[in-house]
C-alpha positions as CSV (number, residue, x, y, z in Angstrom):
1,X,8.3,-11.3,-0.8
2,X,4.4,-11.3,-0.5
3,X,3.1,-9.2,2.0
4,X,-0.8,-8.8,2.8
5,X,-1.8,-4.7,3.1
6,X,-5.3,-3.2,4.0
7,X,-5.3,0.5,2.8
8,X,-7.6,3.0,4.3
9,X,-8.2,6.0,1.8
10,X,-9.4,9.3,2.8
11,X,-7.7,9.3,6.7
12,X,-6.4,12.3,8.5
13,X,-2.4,11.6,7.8
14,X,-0.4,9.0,5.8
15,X,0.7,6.2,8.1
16,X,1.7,2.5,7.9
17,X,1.0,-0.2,11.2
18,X,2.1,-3.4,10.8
19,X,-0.3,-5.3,12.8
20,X,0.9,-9.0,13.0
21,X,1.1,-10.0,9.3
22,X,-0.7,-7.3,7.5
23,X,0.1,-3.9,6.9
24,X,-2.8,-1.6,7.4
25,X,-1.9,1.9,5.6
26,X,-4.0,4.9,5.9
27,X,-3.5,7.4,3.1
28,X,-4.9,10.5,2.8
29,X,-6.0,10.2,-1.4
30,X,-9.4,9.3,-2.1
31,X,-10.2,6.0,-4.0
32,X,-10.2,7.7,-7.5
33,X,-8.2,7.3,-10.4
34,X,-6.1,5.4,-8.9
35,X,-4.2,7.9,-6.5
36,X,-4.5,5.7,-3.2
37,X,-2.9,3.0,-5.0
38,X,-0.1,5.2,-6.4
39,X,0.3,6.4,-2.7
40,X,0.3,3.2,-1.2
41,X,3.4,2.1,-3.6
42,X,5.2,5.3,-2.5
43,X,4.7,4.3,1.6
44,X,5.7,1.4,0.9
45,X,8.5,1.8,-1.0
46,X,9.8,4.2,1.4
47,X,9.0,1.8,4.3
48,X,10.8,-0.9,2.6
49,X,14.2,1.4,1.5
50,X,13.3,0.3,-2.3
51,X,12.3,1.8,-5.4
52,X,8.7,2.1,-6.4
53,X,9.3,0.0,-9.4
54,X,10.0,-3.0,-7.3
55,X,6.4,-2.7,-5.5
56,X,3.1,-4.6,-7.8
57,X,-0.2,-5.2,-6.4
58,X,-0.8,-8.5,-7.6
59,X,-4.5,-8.6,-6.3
60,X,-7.0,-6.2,-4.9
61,X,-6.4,-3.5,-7.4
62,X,-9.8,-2.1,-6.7
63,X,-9.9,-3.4,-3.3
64,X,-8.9,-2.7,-0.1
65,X,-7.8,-5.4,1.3
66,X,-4.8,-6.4,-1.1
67,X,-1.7,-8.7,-2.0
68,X,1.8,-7.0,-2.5
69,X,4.8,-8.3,-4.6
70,X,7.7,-6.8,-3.3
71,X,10.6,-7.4,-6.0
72,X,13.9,-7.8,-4.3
């Protein structure tokens, strides 16, 4: 499954809206060192009831609007 997700570092609380077909996830890790990306997996992998292994960003690594593989 490919799911569209625009991530919003550096909010108030972690939190994940789906607004018609794209995520939009606020997390509260700055955009270093790849922490908000780590963080986004782990939402999303709770969200989904899945492992975080079964989560890759296919594009938008250092973006953030980006394009999730979600291995079933």
């Amino acid at each position: 499954m490919i799911i569209k997700v625009r991530a919003t570092p550096n909010s108030n609380k972690n939190e994940l809206v789906k607004d018609d077909n794209i995520y939009k996830v606020y997390l509260t890790c700055p955009a270093r060192d790849g922490k908000a990306n780590k963080l986004l997996i782990k939402i999303l992998a709770k969200h989904f009831s899945i492992s975080k292994t079964q989560i890759k960003i296919v594009k938008g690594n250092k973006s953030r609007d980006k394009i999730i593989e979600i291995i079933e």
